[in-house]
N, C-alpha and C positions, 0 to 999 in steps of 0.2 A: 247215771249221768253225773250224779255230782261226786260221785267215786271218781268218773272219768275226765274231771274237772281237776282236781284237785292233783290226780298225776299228770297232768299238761302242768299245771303252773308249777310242782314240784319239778319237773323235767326243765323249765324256762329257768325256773331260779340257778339251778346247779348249771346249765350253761353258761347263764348271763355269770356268774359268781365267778366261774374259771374263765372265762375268754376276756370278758372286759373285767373283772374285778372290781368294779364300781364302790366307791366309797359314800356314808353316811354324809351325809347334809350337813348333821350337828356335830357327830364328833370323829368323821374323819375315818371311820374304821373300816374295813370292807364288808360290806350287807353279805348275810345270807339269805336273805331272802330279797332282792332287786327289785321283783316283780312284784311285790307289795308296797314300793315306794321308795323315794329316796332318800326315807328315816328309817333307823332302825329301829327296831321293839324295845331296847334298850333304852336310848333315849325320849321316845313316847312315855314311857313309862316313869321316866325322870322330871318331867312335866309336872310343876306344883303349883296345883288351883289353889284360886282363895277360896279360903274357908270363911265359914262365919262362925262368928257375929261381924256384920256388916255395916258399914257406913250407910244410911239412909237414903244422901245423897248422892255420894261417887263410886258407892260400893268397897270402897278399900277397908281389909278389916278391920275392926275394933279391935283394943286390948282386950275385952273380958266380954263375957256374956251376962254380966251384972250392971245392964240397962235399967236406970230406976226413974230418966225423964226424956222427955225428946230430946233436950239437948245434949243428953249424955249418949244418944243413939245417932248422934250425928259428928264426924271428926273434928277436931280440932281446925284442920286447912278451911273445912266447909262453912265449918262459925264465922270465922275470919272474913273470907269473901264464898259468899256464896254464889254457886253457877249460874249458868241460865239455863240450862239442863237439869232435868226434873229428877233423877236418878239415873243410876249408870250402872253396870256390869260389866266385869274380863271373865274372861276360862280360866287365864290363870297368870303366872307371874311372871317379869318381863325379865328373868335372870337364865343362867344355865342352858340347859337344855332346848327350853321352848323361847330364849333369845337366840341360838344359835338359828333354829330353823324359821323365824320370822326372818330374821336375815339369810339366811337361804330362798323363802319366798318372795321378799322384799329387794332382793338386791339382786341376786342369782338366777332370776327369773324363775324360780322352779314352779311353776300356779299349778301342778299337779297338788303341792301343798294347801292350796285353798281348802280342798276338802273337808279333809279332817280337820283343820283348823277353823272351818266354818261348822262343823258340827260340833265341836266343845262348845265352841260360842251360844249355838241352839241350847245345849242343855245349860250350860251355866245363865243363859238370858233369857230361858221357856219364858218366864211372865212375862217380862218384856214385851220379846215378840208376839205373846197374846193378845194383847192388849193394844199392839199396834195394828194402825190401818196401812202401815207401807215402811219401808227401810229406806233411807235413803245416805249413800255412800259421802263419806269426804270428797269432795274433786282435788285434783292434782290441776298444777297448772299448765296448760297444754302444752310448754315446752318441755318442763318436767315429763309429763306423758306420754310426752314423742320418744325424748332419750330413756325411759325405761320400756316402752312399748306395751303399758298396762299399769290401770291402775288399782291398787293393791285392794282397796276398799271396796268397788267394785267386784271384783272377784269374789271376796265374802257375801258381796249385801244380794249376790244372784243365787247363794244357795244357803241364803235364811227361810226361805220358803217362803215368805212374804212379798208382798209387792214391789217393785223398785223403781222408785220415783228421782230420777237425775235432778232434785229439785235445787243445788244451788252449782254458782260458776266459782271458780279461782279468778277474782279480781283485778287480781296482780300479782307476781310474783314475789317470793319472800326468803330469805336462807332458809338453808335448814334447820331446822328447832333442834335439835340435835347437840348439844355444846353448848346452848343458849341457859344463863338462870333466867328463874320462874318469870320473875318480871319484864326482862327483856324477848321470851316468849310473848306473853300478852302484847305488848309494842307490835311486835312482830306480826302479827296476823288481826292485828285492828284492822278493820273496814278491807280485809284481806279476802273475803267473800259475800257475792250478791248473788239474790236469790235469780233462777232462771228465768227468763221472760214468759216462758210456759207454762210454769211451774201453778199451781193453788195448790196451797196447805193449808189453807181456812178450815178452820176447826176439824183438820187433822189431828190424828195421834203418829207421834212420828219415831221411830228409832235411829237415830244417828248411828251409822256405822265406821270402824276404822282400822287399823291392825294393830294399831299401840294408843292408850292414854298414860302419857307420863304427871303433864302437871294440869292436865288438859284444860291448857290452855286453846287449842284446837279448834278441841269440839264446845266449844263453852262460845269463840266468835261465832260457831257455825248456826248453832243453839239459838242466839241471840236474832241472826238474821230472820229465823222461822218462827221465832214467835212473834219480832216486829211483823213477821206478813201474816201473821195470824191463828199458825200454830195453836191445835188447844193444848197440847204437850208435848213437849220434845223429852227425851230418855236417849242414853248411849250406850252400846255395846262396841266392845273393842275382844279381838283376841288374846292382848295383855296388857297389862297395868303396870306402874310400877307405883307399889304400896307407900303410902302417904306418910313410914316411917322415915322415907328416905327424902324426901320432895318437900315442899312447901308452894304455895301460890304467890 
């Protein structure tokens, strides 16, 4: 059976290869293999998690592994202003390869991408998600929502394996954080989200879910709304980060 498995999708691949030619998500080339998705092995492969030694709080790596006090185990951004987010986690880094196909999932529509992209997530955020009683995604704002037809966070936060609780709203709408510095981020998404009307997180444990933390800014108002309603911890996972060599708050 799985002999007779394995020559169907070999037979799939080499049609779909010659008739459509289908090209890579991330870097444009033609798959040979189709039928395994619309990344190639190549570019999966090119994918660079963070490593540790870890930030405490936001997870972004440390310079060294020569931690000698808490503060020296916490970043520099984090000293500075610290989140409302109890600690955080990515897969991996928000450049190259695994930017290319966030923006393939994120913009392209591809949500066949959630998958694999919500299982780095698993493995690089296991405590995390142990530890919580439920995921609950970023919202878009429902006209954002409508013109992308999906929202990206959601997709992830339904195959964390954990519960998924839609527990806050998009307030109002906001630009895109995107081309915004650190500061004018934070502006940007103050009182930018309230919690659901249905919603208890009373002495929940919660993981914040997203596809990118850059200065997170974001998930830090998000953070904020659930522990004003009662939250006993809030924590963030994201599919990528961008490392706090490059960012400031």
């Amino acid at each position: 059976m799985v002999n007779l498995k394995s020559a169907v999708v070999s037979c799939a691949d080499a049609v779909l290869a010659v008739v459509l030619a289908p090209a890579c998500a991330a870097c444009a080339q033609v798959l040979e293999r189709p039928a395994a998705g619309p990344v190639c092995r190549e570019c999966w492969g090119a994918v660079k998690a963070v490593r540790p030694p870890l930030c405490a709080t936001c997870g972004d790596p440390l310079a060294s592994w020569r931690v000698l006090t808490i503060e020296e185990g916490v970043c520099a951004r984090c000293r500075r202003l610290e989140p409302a987010f109890d600690s955080a986690r990515a897969a991996g880094e928000y450049e190259g390869a695994l930017r290319e196909i966030i923006h393939a999932f994120k913009y392209d529509g591809r949500r066949s991408l959630a998958g694999p992209l919500a299982a780095m997530m698993r493995d690089a955020g296991a405590d995390l998600l142990r530890d919580a009683d439920c995921v609950v995604p970023v919202p878009l704002h429902p006209w954002r929502r409508l013109q992308r037809g999906f929202n990206q966070a959601a997709d992830l936060a339904q195959l964390l394996r954990r519960p998924v609780v839609r527990g806050l709203w998009r307030a109002r709408a906001t630009v895109p954080q995107s081309g915004l510095r650190p500061a004018q981020r934070r502006r940007n998404v103050r009182a930018a989200f309230m919690l659901s009307p249905l919603a208890d997180v009373r002495g929940r444990r919660i993981a914040l879910v997203d596809d990118v933390r850059t200065t997170g800014a974001t998930l830090d108002a998000c953070a904020r709304v659930l522990k004003e309603a009662g939250a006993r911890t809030v924590t963030a996972l994201t599919a990528a980060s961008v490392s706090n060599r490059r960012t400031t708050w």
